[in-house]
Each structure stands twice: as structure tokens, then as C-alpha cells.
C-alpha positions in Angstrom: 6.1 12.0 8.6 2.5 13.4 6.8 4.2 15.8 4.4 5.4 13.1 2.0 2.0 11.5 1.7 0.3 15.1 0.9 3.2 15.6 -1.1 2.2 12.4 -3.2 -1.8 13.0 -2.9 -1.4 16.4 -4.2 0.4 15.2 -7.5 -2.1 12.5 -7.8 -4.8 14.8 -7.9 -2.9 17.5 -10.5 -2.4 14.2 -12.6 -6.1 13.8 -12.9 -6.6 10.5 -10.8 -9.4 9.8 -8.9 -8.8 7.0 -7.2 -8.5 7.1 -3.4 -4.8 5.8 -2.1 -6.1 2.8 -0.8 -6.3 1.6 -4.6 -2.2 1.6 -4.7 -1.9 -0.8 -2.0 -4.6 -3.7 -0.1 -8.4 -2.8 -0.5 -11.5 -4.8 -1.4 -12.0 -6.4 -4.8 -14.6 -4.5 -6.2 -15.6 -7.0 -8.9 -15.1 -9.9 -6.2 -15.9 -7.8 -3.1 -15.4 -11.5 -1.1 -11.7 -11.0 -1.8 -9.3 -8.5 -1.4 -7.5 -6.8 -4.3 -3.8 -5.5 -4.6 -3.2 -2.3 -6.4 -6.7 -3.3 -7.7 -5.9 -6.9 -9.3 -7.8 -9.4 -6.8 -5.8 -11.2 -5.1 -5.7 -14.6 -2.5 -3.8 -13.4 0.2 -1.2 -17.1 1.2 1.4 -16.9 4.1 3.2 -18.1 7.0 5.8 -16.9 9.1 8.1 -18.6 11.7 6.6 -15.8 14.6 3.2 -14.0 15.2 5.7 -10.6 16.4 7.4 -10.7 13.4 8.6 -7.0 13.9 10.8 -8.3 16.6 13.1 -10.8 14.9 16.3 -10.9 13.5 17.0 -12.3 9.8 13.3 -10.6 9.1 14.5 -9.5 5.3 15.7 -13.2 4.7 12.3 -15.1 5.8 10.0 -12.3 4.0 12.2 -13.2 0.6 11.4 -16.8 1.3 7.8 -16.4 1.5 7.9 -14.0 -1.7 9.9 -16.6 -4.0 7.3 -19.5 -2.3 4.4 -17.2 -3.7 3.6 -16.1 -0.6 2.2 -12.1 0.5 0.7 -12.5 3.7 2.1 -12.1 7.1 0.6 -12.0 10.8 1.9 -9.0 13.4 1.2 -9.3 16.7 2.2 -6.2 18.6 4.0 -8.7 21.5 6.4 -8.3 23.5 6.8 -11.7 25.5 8.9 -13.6 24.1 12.8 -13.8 25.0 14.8 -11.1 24.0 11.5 -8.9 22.7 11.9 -5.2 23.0 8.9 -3.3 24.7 7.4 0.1 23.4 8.1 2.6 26.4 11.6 3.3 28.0 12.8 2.7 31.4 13.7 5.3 33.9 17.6 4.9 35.5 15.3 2.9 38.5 14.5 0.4 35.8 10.4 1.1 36.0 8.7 1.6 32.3 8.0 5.6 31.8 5.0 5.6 29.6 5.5 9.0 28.6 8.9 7.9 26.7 9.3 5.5 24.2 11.5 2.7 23.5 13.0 3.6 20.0 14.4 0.3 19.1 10.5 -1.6 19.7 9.7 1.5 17.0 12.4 1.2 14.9 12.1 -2.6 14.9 8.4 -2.0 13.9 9.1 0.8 11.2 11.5 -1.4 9.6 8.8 -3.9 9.8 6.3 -1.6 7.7 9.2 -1.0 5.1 10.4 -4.4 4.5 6.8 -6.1 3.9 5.7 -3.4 2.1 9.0 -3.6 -0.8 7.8 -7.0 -1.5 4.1 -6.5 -1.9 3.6 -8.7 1.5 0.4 -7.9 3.6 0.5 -7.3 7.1 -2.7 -8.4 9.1 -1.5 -6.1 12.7 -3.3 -7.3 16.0 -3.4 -4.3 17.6 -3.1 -6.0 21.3 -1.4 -8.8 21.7 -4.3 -10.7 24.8 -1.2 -12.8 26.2 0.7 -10.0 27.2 -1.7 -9.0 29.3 -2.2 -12.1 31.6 0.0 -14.2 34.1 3.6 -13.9 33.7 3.3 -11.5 31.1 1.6 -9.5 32.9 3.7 -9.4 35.5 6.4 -7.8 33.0 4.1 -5.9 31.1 4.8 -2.3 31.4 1.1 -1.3 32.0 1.0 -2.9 34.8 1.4 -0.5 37.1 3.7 -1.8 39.5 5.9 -1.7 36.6 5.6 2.0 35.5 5.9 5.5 36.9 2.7 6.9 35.6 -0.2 5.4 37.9 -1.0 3.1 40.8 -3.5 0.5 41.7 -5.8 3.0 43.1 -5.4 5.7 40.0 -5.7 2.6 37.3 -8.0 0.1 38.9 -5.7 -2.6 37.5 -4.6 -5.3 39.6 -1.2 -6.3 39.5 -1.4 -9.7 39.3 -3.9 -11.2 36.8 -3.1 -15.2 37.0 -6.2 -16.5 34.9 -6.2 -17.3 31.2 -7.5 -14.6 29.1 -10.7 -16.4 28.4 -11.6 -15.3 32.1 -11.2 -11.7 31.4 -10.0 -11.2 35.1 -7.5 -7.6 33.7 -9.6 -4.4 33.8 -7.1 -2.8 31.2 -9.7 -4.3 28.8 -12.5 -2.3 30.5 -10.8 0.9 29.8 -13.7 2.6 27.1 -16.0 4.9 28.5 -18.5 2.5 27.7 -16.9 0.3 30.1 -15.4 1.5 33.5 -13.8 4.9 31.9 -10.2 4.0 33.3 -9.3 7.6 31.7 -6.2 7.3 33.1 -5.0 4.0 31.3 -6.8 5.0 28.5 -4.9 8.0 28.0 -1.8 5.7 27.7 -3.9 3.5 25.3 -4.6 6.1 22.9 -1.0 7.1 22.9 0.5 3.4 21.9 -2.3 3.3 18.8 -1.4 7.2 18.0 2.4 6.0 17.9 1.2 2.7 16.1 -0.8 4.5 13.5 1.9 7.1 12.9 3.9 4.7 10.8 1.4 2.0 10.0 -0.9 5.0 8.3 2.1 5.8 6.1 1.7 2.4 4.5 -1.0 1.1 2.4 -0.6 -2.8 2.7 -1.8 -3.1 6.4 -4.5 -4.7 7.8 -5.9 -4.0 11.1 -7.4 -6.9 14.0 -8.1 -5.5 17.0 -7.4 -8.4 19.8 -6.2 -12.3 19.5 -8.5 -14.7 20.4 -10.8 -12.3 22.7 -13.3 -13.0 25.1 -13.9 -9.4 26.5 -17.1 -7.3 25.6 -17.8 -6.1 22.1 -17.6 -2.8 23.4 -13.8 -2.9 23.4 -13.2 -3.9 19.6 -15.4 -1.6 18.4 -14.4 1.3 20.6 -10.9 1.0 18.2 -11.8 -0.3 15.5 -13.7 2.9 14.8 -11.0 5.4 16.6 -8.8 4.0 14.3 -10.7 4.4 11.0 -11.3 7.8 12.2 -7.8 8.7 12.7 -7.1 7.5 9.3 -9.9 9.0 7.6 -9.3 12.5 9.1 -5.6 12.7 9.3 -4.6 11.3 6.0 -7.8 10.9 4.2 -8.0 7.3 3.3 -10.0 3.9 4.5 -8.2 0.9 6.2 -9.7 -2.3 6.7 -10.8 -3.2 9.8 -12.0 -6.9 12.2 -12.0 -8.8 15.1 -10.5 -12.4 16.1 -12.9 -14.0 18.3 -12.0 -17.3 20.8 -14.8 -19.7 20.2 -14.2 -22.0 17.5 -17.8 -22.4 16.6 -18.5 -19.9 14.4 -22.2 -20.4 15.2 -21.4 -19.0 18.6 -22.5 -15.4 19.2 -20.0 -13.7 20.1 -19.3 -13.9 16.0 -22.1 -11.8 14.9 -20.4 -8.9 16.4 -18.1 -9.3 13.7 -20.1 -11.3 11.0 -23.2 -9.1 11.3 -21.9 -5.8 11.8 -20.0 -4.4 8.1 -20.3 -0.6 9.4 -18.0 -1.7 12.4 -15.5 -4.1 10.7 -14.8 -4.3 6.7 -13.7 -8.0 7.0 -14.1 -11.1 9.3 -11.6 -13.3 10.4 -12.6 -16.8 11.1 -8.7 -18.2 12.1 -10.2 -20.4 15.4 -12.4 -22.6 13.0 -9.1 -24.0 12.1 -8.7 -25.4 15.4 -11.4 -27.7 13.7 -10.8 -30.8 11.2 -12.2 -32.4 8.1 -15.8 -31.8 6.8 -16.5 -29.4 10.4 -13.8 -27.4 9.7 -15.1 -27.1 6.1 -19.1 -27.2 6.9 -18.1 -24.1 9.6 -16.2 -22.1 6.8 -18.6 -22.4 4.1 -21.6 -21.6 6.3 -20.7 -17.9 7.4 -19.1 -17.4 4.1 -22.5 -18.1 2.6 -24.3 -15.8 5.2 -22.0 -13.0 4.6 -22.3 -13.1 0.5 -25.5 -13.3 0.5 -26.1 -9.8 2.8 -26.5 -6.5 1.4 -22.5 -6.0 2.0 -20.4 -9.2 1.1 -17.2 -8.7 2.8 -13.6 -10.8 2.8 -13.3 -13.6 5.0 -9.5 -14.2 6.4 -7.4 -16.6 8.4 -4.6 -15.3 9.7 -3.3 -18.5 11.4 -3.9 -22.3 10.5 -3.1 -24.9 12.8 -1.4 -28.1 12.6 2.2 -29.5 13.4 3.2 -33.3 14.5 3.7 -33.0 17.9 1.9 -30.0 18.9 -0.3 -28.9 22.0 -3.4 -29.4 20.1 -2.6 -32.8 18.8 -3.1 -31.8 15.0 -0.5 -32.8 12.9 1.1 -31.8 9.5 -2.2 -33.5 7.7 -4.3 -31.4 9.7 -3.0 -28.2 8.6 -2.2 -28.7 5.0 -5.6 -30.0 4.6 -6.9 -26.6 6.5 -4.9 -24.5 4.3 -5.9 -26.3 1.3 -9.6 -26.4 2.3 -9.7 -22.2 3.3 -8.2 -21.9 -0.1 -11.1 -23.9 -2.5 -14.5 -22.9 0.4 -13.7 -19.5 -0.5 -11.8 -17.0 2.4 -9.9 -14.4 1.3 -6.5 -15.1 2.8 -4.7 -18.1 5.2 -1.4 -18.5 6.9 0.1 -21.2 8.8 0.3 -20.0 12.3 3.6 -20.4 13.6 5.4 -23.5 15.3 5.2 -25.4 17.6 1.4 -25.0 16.4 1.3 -24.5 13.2 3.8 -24.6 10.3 5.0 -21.6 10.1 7.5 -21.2 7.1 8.9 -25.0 7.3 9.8 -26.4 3.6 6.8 -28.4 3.7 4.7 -24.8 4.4 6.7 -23.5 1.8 5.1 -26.2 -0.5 2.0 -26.3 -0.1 2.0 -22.1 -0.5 3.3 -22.5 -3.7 1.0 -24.9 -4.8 -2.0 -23.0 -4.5 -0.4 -19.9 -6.2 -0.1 -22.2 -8.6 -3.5 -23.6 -8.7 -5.3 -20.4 -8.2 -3.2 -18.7 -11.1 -4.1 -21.3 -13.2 -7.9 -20.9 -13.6 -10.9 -18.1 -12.4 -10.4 -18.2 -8.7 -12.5 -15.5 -8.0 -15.5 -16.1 -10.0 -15.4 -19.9 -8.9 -17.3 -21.1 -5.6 -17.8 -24.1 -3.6 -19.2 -26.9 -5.7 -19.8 -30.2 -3.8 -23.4 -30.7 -4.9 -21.3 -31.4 -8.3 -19.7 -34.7 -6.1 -21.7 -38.1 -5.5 -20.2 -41.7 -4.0 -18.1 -39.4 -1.5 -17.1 -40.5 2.0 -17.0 -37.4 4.4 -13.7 -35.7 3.9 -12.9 -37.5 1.1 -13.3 -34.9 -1.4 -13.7 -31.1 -2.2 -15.0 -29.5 -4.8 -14.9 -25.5 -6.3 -15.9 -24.7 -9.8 -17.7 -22.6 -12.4 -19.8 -25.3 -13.6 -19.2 -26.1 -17.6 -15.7 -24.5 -17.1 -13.8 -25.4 -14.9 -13.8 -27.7 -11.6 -11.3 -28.0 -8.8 -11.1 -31.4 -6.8 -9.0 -31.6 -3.5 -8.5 -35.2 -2.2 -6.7 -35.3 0.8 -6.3 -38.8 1.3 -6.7 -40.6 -2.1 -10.3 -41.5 -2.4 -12.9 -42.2 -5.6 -15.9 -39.7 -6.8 -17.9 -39.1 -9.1 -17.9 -35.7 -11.0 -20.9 -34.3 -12.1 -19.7 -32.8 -15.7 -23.5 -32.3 -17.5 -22.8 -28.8 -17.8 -19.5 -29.0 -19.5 -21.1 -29.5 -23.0 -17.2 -30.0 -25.0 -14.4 -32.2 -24.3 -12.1 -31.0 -21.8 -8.1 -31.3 -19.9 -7.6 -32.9 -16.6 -4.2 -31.8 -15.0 -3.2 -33.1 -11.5 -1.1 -31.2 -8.9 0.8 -32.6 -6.2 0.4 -30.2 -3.4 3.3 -31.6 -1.6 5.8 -31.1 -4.4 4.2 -27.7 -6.2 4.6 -30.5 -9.6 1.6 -30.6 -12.1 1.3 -33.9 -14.1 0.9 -33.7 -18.1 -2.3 -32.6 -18.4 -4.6 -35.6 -20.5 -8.1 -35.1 -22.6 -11.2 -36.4 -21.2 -14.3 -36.5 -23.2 -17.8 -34.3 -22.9 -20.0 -36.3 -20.9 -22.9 -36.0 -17.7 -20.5 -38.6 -15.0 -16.6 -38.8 -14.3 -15.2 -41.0 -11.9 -12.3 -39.1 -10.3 -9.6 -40.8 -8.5 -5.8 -39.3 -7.7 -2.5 -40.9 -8.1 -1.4 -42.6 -5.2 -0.2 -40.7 -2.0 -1.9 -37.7 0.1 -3.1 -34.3 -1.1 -4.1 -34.3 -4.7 -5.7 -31.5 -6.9 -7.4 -32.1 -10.1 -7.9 -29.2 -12.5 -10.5 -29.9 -14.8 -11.0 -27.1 -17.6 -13.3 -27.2 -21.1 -11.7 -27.3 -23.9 -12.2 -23.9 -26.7 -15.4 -24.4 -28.8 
């Protein structure tokens, strides 16, 4: 499988360029290093997907071209196995236990096919390398790591119990304690490294993949790190190239320490993922956001900030409804993170027409002005209620106005010095309303049309 990409590196380099192969695929802006770019364009990274494992359904082609003609290119995969009829990396032996020695083709092929689909239509995969709810109560007890379940190691040999009946915020399953730095469970480790070997030996071939090393963790820092930088260093010294690396902590304060391990630490992980503070609503969910986005521009290495799953559907666990999420979604796009996706239902939106939607509407948006250059504005916004209103110019050219709810404000404009447009977008119908002139001057009073989830797109007019 390396021979075509040395193949491919060798005629880049006798055609005389320079760049490294990361540039062909997902990498960091460099003129917007808080954003990612795509074959070096930046580029907002907008999804959602109807599962987390999307490697394991059927109808995968069909779902990926209906996030690509939503404007959609971003897509979460979870490397789980629990779900009903899920296929499971290593092959049984004829007594039906997991041999961890052998794999299970079809969870590989399954994943390959994956790698190939997404990366056809330009769609970027954030991978979580282990999936934490496989490896706790029922799923454990299925799991083939669990060594009642495989022919390779015992409870003694492994030091894992084979029943772990706690919630993973407990951290009660030593397969998490593995590292050297840990308890040096060489022999489970030894079957670690051979699942991310296997992982990386297709994942490595593509250059649209983005790596998270846990979901929602509560174990030591320890763990992350220990593969986030084995697998940087597989990539760098086997096929010369840099993938992007992170975290995805469980508090949903992102205040709470256990963040800095991520937020405060660029030489361990190239971008943070902040996907629990949308377990938050209104101006906290916002307030959260913009804070660490802040802290991390203004370091020595300003880094893209992701969320690779929003939530919010009527009826779910969480009680968070359709509102909450499409005002999430809408709000990660305008505070300034590099990427969102609705997580998938029952708790989050997943691909549903109205997620659909509201994707295409901020392709829309964002296409139509200086995304990238823009940033939060709401110092520019007075006579606002909490939540009311959101704000994200480039002051004197354009301004960006999110009201989820209808409202009134008042637009500070002083810098704008010419007359100017005002267009309005529905976000719920991806329609834009014909675009009217407003005149030069310091105060606008702002208000939307009637009904939920307006955008006003305020841009000078051409000396």
C-alpha cells in the first residue's frame, strides 16, 4: 500500500514542487492559521451524519452525496462497534472467541471503503481513534479485548477485569492504563499498537483525515498524548507527512482543567475540539466558545478550534430541542471554530432536512463575504437582550447579525464611512431576501422579518 504514495512523492519532487503532501488534502490555513484549509483554499469545515461509525453503515455513498449537494464536507468516525449489526476488527476462532492476531476483513474493508468514499467528494473525516463506550458495561462485555472474549490473554496476563459496569466517566477499565506511563499492560498494549498500525495503514494513505484520540474522556492525559504522538510519528517516519492531531474532553466547561491539556499544549495536539460546550445554550454556550478561542489566538501558536458534534433534537435525552441545535450550529459558525456537525439522532440532527438546511445556509453565508478575516463583533451591538443577537464582522465592511428568535438592536455602523446593502437570509429555507440600500451613518436599528433564525448581511458599498 506505500509504493503508490512514493510513487506520487517522487514525481512531485522531479516536477519541482515543494510543497509537503499535506497541502493536497486538509491542513492548517496558513493565512488564517484559526481555520483549516483544503488543498490550501481555507475552508469552514459544516456537517452531519445520521451515525458517529459511519464506516459501518449501508447506503454510505447515498448520505455522503447528500451532505455534498447540502454544502456540506465534514463527517464524524468513531471506530465503534456497538451498535446492532456492527462488524468488529479481529476474527473469531471456529469456538467463536475473538483471535486478536487475525483480523476481521469486512470491519477493514467497510473502513477502507470509508476512506475512499469521503475522500472522492472532498468530505473530511474527524476519526476517534477509540470509541470510550465500547469499552464499558454491555459493550464491554462483547468487546473483543475483553479477555474473556479472546484467545490471546487472561485476567491475570491483562490486568483487565471482565466486567466494567460503571460509566466511563468513572474510569473503572484498566485498558486505558495501558502506556508505560501508566501500568505498562505490555501485553494489551501490544494489541493496541497493532489496531492503530492496521488503522493507520489505510487512513495514512489518505490526506483528508483528521485524528481525536478518545470521546468524551475522563482518563489521565497520559493516554491521549501517549497516541497522539505515536501516531504523528508513524506518519512522519513512514510516509513523511504531518496529520492533525486533538483530544475530546467530557466536561462541558471549558474553563475546567482537564482542557488545558489540549488548549495549552500545540506541540501535543495541532487543533482543539470543544464539541461538549454544545451541551450548553444561549449566551454560555457562546460566552464558553469565544473565551478559549480568544486564549488560543492570542498565543504564540493560534490553532483551529472544531466541533465534531452539536446537540439538539425535540425529544431527546438532554432535553434540547431543534432550536437548541440550530442556534449551536449557527453560533460555532459566526464566534469563530473551525468546523461543526450535528451529532447524530436521537441527539442531535444528524442529516434530517432541517440539518440539511441550515448546512446550506451557512455555505451560503460564509461564501458570501470574508469569513476568515472576520471575527466576533458584539461590542458593535447595544439595546440587546442576552441571546438576542450575534454579531461577526470586519468593521467598515461587512457585519454579520444572527437573531435567533426575532429581536431589535442597534448596529454600531461609524466605521462604515459609505452607503451600504443589507441582505437577509432565512437559515431555515437556505433563501436570501432582495438585498436593499441603507445609508452611511454611526446607529442602525436592526430588526428581522418575522419567524426564528434570521441572518443579516450588511456589506459597504464600492467607493
Amino acid at each position: 500500500m506505500r509504493l503508490p504514495f512514493l510513487f506520487m512523492n517522487l514525481l512531485w519532487v522531479l516536477s519541482g514542487f515543494s510543497q509537503t503532501i499535506t497541502k493536497s488534502g486538509i491542513s492548517i490555513s496558513e493565512e488564517h492559521p484559526q481555520f483549516w484549509a483544503f488543498n490550501g483554499k481555507p475552508t469552514l469545515l459544516l456537517g452531519g451524519s445520521v451515525e458517529d461509525n459511519l464506516f459501518q453503515i449501508d447506503g454510505l455513498a447515498t448520505h455522503l452525496d447528500q451532505l455534498q449537494a447540502s454544502g456540506g464536507n465534514y463527517v464524524r468516525c468513531t471506530m465503534s462497534s456497538r451498535d446492532e449489526g456492527n462488524e468488529w476488527a479481529f476474527a473469531k476462532t471456529d469456538g467463536g472467541s475473538y483471535n486478536l492476531d487475525q483480523w476481521n476483513e469486512k470491519y477493514w474493508s467497510r473502513f477502507e471503503n470509508f476512506l475512499k468514499e469521503t475522500a472522492e467528494r472532498d468530505v473530511v473525516v474527524q476519526l476517534e481513534l477509540w470509541a470510550t463506550f465500547d469499552f464499558y458495561r454491555d459493550n464491554w462485555e462483547v468487546n473483543p479485548f475483553n479477555p474473556k472474549n479472546n484467545v490471546n490473554y487472561d485476567v491475570q496476563r491483562s490486568k483487565l477485569d471482565t466486567v466494567v459496569a460503571t460509566h466511563p466517566i468513572y474510569t473503572e477499565n484498566n485498558f486505558f492504563r495501558s502506556i508505560p506511563s501508566q501500568m505498562s499492560l505490555f501485553k494489551v498494549l501490544e494489541y493496541q499498537q497493532a489496531y492503530v498500525d492496521k488503522l493507520l495503514s489505510y487512513s495514512l494513505e489518505y490526506n483528508h483525515v483528521l485524528y481525536c484520540m478518545d470521546n468524551e474522556t475522563s482518563v489521565t492525559a497520559d493516554w491521549g498524548a501517549f497516541w497522539s504522538e505515536y501516531i504523528k510519528s508513524i506518519a512522519k517516519e513512514e510516509y513523511d507527512k504531518t496529520v492533525y492531531t486533538t483530544e475530546m474532553w467530557d466536561p462541558w466547561d471549558l474553563d475546567h482543567v482537564a482542557h488545558r491539556s489540549t488548549i495549552d499544549h500545540p506541540e501535543t495536539y495541532a487543533f482543539v475540539d470543544i464539541s461538549q460546550n454544545n451541551h450548553n445554550k444561549g449566551q454560555l454556550h457562546w460566552d464558553n466558545g469565544v473565551r478559549q478561542i480568544q486564549r488560543i489566538h492570542q498565543s504564540e501558536q493560534p490553532r483551529p478550534v472544531n466541533n465534531i458534534k452539536v446537540y439538539g433534537a425535540d425529544g431527546n435525552k438532554f432535553g434540547h430541542d431543534n432550536q437548541d441545535a440550530i442556534e449551536r450550529f449557527v453560533r460555532n459558525v459566526l464566534l469563530g471554530t473551525a468546523s461543526t456537525r450535528f451529532h447524530r439522532p436521537p441527539s442531535g440532527l444528524g442529516l434530517s432536512n432541517t440539518a440539511q438546511v441550515v448546512i446550506q445556509s451557512m455555505h451560503e453565508l460564509t461564501d458570501a463575504y470574508d469569513h476568515f478575516s472576520a471575527t466576533p463583533a458584539m461590542q458593535l451591538l447595544d439595546d440587546r437582550d442576552e441571546n438576542e443577537a450575534y454579531a461577526r464582522a470586519i468593521a467598515g465592511e461587512v457585519y454579520t447579525v444572527y437573531f435567533p428568535k426575532g429581536g431589535e438592536v442597534v448596529l454600531d455602523l461609524s466605521e462604515m464611512k459609505v452607503a451600504g446593502t443589507i441582505r437577509w437570509l432565512n437559515v431555515l429555507t437556505s433563501e436570501w431576501a432582495e438585498a436593499t440600500e441603507i445609508e452611511d451613518g454611526a446607529k442602525m436599528v436592526l430588526a428581522p422579518p418575522e419567524g426564528d433564525n434570521w441572518i443579516a448581511l450588511l456589506t459597504k458599498l464600492e467607493d
